[in-house]
MARFI-851772 format. One record per residue (C-alpha): chain; x, y, z. Coordinates in pm, whole numbers. Each point is the difference from the previous one (the first is absolute). Layout:
N
A, X, Y, Z
...
REM end
This chain:
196
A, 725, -663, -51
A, 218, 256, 176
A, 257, -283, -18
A, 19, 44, -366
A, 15, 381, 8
A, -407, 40, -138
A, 101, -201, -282
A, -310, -236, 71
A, -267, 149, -278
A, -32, -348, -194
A, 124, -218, 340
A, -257, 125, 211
A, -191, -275, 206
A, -60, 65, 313
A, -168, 224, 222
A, 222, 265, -74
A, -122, -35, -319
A, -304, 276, 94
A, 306, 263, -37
A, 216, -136, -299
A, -284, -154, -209
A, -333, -125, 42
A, -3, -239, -250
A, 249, -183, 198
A, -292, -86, 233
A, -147, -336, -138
A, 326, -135, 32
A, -8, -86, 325
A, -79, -307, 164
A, -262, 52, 274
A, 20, 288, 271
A, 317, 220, 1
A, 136, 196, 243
A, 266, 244, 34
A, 160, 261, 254
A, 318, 175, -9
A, 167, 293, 183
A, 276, 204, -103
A, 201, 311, 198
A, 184, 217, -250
A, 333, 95, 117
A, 38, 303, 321
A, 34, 260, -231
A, -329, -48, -100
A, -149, -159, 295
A, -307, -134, -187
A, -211, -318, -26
A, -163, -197, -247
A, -277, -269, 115
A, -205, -228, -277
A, -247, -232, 106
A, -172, -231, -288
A, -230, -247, -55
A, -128, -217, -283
A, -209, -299, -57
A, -98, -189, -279
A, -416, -44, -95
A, -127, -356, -34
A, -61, 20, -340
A, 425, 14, -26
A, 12, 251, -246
A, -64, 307, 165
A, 191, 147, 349
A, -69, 316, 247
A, 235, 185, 149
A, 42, 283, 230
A, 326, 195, 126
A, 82, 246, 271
A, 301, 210, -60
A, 170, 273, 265
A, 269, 230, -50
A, 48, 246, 268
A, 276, 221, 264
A, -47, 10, 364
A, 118, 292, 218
A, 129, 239, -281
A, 183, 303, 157
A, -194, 346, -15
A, 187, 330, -61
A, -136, 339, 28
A, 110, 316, -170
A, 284, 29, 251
A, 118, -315, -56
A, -110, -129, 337
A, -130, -322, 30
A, -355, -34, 68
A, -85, -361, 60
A, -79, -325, -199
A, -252, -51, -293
A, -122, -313, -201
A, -33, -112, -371
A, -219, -283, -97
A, -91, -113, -333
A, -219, -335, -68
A, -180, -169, -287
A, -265, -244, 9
A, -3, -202, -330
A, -318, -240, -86
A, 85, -256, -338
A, -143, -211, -245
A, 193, -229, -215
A, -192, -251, -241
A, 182, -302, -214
A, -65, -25, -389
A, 157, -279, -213
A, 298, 187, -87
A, 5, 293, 245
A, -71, 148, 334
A, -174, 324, 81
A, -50, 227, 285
A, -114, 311, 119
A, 80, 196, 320
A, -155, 252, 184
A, 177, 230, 268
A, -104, 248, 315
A, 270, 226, 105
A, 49, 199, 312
A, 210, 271, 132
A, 57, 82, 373
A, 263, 283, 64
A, -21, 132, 331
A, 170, 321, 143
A, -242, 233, 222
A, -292, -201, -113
A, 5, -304, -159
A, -102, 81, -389
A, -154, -341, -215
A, -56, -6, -367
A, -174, -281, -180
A, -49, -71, -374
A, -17, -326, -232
A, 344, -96, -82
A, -120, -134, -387
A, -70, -300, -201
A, 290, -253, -59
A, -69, -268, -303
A, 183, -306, -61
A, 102, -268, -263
A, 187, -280, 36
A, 85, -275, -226
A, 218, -327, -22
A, 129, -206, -232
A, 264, -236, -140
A, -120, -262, 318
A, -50, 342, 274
A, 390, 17, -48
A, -16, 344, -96
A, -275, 288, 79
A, -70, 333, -141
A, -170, 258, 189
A, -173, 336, -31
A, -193, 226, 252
A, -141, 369, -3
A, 9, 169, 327
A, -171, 260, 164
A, -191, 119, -239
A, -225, 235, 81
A, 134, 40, 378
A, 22, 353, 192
A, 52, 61, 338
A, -67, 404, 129
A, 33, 205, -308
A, 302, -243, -164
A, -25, -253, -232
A, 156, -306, 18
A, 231, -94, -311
A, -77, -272, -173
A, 256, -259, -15
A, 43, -275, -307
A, 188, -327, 79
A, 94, -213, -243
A, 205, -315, 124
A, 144, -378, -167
A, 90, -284, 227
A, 175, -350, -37
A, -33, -245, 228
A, 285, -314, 17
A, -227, -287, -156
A, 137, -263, 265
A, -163, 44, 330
A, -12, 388, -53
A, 320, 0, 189
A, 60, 395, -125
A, -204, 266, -144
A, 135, 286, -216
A, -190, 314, -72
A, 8, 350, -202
A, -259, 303, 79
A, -57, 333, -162
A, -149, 282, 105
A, -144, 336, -88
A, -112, 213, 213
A, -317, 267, -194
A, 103, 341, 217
A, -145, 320, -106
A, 177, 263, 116
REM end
């Protein structure tokens, strides 16, 4: 998915498919698993962990999934009014994601639900919890699963301290080479609901 730049609203299939779209979850085959790590560049100095995993119910039409993500800075340089520094602090930001994606004749759907944490630590560390939303998911094929459409709501409904979290509509189209999907090709939108 990050491969394609988030374009992966009507590709998703995997486990990452928790974050992009639930109703990507029946399409995989048995138990999923995925983990990657990223360090954004030294001006930043940050990190990016997801950990998730998916697996498919007997009945073959329905799949669980559940995802880990972590964003966070270690050691950020304190300053006081002086302009003296006054020692390291941490940021850490996580989100627990549990899914639910269920196979009709023509289409997929999902739902996602999503914990989110805060830790920001200077004198004392300071933790703020609050449900990160509600994503739902469609996802359909046709023309011989050569190419997919996709939609998904997220976050709706999430809040974290005494901010909301904006709702985000994705909207995607994929096509998929017909002979041994040798190459995918893929087009998102989205809108991001901010009220400022």
């Amino acid at each position: 998915s990050l491969g394609m730049g988030g374009a992966f609203t009507a590709v998703a299939d995997d486990a990452t498919s928790t974050i992009w779209n639930p109703a990507g979850l029946p399409a995989i085959k048995d138990l999923t698993f995925t983990v990657s790590t990223a360090k954004l560049p030294a001006e930043f100095d940050s990190k990016h962990n997801f950990v998730g995993i998916a697996k498919k119910f007997h009945n073959q039409k329905s799949s669980l999934g559940f995802a880990w993500i972590n964003v966070g800075v270690d050691d950020i340089i304190g300053y006081n009014n002086a302009g003296e520094k006054t020692g390291g602090f941490d940021y850490s930001s996580n989100a627990f994601s549990l899914s639910y994606g269920h196979a009709l004749k023509k289409v997929n759907l999902g739902v996602s639900a999503r914990l989110l944490t805060d830790s920001f630590g200077l004198d004392s560390i300071d933790n703020e919890t609050g449900f990160g939303g509600v994503d739902l998911g469609i996802l359909g094929r046709f023309y011989s699963d050569t190419v997919s459409y996709g939609l998904a709501v997220r976050n709706l409904g999430g809040s974290i301290a005494d901010s909301n979290i904006p709702i985000l509509l994705n909207g995607g189209l994929a096509f998929k080479l017909p002979r041994n999907h040798a190459a995918t090709f893929a087009f998102d939108v989205e809108h991001e609901f901010v009220d400022l």
